[in-house]
N, C-alpha and C positions, 0 to 999 in steps of 0.2 A: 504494500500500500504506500511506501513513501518513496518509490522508484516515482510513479506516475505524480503522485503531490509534489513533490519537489523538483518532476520536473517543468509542471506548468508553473508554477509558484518562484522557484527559486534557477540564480545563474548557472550558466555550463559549468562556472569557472567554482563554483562552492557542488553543484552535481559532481566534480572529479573526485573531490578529496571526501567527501561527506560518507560517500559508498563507503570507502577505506573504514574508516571511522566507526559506522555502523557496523561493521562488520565486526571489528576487534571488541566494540561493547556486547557484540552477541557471544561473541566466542568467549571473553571473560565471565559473559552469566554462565553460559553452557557448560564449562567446564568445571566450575566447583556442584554446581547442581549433579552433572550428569557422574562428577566422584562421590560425591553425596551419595547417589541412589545406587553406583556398580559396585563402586570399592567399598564403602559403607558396611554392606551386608559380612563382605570376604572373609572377615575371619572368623565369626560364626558357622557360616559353609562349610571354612574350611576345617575346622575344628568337628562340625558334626562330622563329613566326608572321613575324619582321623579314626573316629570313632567305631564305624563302619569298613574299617580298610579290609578286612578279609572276606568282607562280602560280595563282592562283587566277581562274577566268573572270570576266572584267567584267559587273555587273550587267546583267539586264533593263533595257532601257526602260519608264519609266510606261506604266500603260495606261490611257487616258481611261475615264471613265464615259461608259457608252451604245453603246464600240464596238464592233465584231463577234468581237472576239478571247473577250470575256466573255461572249457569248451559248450 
């Protein structure tokens, strides 16, 4: 919404740098928010996941290229 208001409204020469600008105040909300809500959680996770470690099925064996399993 403020690409087309600023640019009937306001100069080329403040439309060049203002985008710049907008942009770094986005990225500065974005980033503690979106640590806020990923990393936040993490060690909770990852502490229950600790708790749990022998539960989960042991992986697959690799499967060569060319063997009959991939056919």
């Amino acid at each position: 919404m403020a690409a087309p208001i600023g640019a009937c409204s306001l100069s080329v020469d403040t439309m060049v740098w203002l985008g710049t600008v907008i942009m770094i105040g986005t990225m500065g909300g974005a980033f503690p928010v979106g640590g806020a809500l990923g990393a936040g959680p993490m060690p909770a996770m990852v502490a229950a996941e600790a708790k749990t470690a022998g539960a989960c099925a042991p992986a697959a064996a690799p499967v060569a290229i060319g063997s009959p399993e991939l056919r």
